[in-house]
C-alpha positions in Angstrom: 9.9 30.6 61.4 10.5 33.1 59.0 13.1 30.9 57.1 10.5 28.2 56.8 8.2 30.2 55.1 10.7 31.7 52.4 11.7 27.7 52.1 7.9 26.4 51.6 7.5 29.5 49.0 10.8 28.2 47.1 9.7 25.1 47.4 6.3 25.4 45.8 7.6 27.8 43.1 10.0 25.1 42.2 7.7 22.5 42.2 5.1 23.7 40.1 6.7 24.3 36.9 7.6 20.4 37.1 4.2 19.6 37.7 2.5 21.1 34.7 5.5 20.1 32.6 4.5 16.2 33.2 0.9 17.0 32.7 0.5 17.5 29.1 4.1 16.3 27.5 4.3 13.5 25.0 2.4 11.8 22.2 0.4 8.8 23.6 -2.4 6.4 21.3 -4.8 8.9 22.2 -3.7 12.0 22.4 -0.8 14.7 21.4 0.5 17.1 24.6 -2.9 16.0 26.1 -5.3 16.8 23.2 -7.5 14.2 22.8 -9.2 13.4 19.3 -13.3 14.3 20.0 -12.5 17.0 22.6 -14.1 20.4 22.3 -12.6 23.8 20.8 -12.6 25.4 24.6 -10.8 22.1 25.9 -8.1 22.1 23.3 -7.9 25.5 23.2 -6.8 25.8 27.2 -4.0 23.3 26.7 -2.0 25.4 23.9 0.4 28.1 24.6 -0.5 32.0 23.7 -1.1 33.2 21.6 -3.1 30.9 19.9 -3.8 32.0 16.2 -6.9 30.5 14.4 -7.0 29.8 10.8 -10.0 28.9 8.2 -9.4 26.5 6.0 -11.0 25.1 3.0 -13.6 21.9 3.3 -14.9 22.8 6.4 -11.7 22.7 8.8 -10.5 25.2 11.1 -7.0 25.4 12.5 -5.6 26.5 16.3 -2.3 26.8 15.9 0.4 27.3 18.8 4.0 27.8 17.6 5.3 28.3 21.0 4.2 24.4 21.2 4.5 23.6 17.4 0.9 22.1 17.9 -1.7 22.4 15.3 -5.5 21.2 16.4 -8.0 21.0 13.4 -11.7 21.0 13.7 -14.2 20.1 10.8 -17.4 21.3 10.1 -20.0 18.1 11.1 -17.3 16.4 13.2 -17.5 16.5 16.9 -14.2 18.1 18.3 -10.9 17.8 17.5 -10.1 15.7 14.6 -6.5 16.0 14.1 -3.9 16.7 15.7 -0.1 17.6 14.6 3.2 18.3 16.0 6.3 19.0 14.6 8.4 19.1 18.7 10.7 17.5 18.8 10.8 17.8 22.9 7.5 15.5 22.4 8.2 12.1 22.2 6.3 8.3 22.0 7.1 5.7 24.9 9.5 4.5 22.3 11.5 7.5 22.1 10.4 8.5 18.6 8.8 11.5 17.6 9.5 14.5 14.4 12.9 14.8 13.9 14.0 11.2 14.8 15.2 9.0 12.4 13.0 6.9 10.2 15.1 3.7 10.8 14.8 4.1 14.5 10.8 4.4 14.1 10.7 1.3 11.7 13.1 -0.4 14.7 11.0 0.3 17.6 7.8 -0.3 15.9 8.3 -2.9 13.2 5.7 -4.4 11.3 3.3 -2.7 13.3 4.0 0.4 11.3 1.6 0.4 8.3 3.4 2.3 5.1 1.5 5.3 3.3 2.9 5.4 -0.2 2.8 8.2 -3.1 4.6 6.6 -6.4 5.7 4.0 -4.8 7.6 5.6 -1.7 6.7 5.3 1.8 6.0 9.1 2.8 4.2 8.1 6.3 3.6 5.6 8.5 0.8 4.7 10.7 1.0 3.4 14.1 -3.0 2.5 15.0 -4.6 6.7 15.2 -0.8 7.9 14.7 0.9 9.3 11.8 5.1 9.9 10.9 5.6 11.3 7.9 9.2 10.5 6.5 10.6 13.4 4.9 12.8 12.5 2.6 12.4 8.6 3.9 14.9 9.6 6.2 13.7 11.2 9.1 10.4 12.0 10.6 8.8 15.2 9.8 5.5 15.5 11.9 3.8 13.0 14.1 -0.1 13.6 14.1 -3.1 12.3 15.9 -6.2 11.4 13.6 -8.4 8.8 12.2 -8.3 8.2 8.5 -7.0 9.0 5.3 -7.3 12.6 6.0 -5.2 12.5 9.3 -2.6 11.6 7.1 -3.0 14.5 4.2 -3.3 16.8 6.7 -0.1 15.5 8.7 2.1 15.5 4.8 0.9 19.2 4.8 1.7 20.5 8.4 5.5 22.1 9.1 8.0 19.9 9.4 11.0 19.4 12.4 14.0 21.5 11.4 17.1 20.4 12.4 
């Protein structure tokens, strides 16, 4: 009896790591390691690893920033919840396989001309994949994927940290 107890603990020790591990992993349409654009400060805020450093920024934004997840959530004053979102993990990935540190060409092959070009003297420096961004550093590999609506989204992804290699 007693070994089926110690088994049922190991069992559920095991198992729960694996459990939260699928719960919040990826980037998705709507939403970046399960941040959603819209959600609140306190909502976002319980999905980031500590410690969780907050930053005030200029026009109105304010920054949570995770390392341990490479996760940045920006809020702006007059906005209602999160309004971007950036990663720079490359553990997170899209459903096709692309995510910061993957290769540009692989990104323009999986998503072809669904991928809308952001360019700065005439040089793609992102792309844009509906509410997603990839920034192409150096046009050669993605830098940071973010999460965001607009114009904005995008200068705020261009300005985040980059993958390292």
């Amino acid at each position: 009896m007693r070994r089926i107890g110690i088994a049922f603990a190991f069992a559920l020790v095991c198992a729960a790591p694996l459990a939260s591990a699928h719960a919040a992993v990826g980037i998705a349409p709507g939403s970046v390691a399960g941040i959603r654009l819209g959600m609140s400060r306190v909502q976002a805020r319980a999905l980031l690893a500590k410690p969780v450093r907050v930053d005030r920024l200029e026009n109105g934004y304010d920054r949570l920033v995770s390392e341990r997840q490479k996760l940045e959530v920006y809020f702006r004053a007059g906005a209602k919840g999160v309004v971007v979102v950036t990663t720079w993990n490359r553990a997170l990935r899209t459903a096709g396989h692309d995510g910061p540190c993957s290769a540009v060409a692989t990104l323009k092959a999986t998503y072809g001309a669904r991928l809308l070009a952001f360019r700065e003297h005439g040089k793609a420096i992102a792309y844009r994949l509906g509410t997603l961004v990839f920034t192409a550093e150096g046009g050669k590999r993605v830098g940071v994927v973010a999460l965001g609506r607009g114009t904005a989204a995008t200068y705020v992804a261009l300005n985040a940290p980059e993958c390292r290699i």
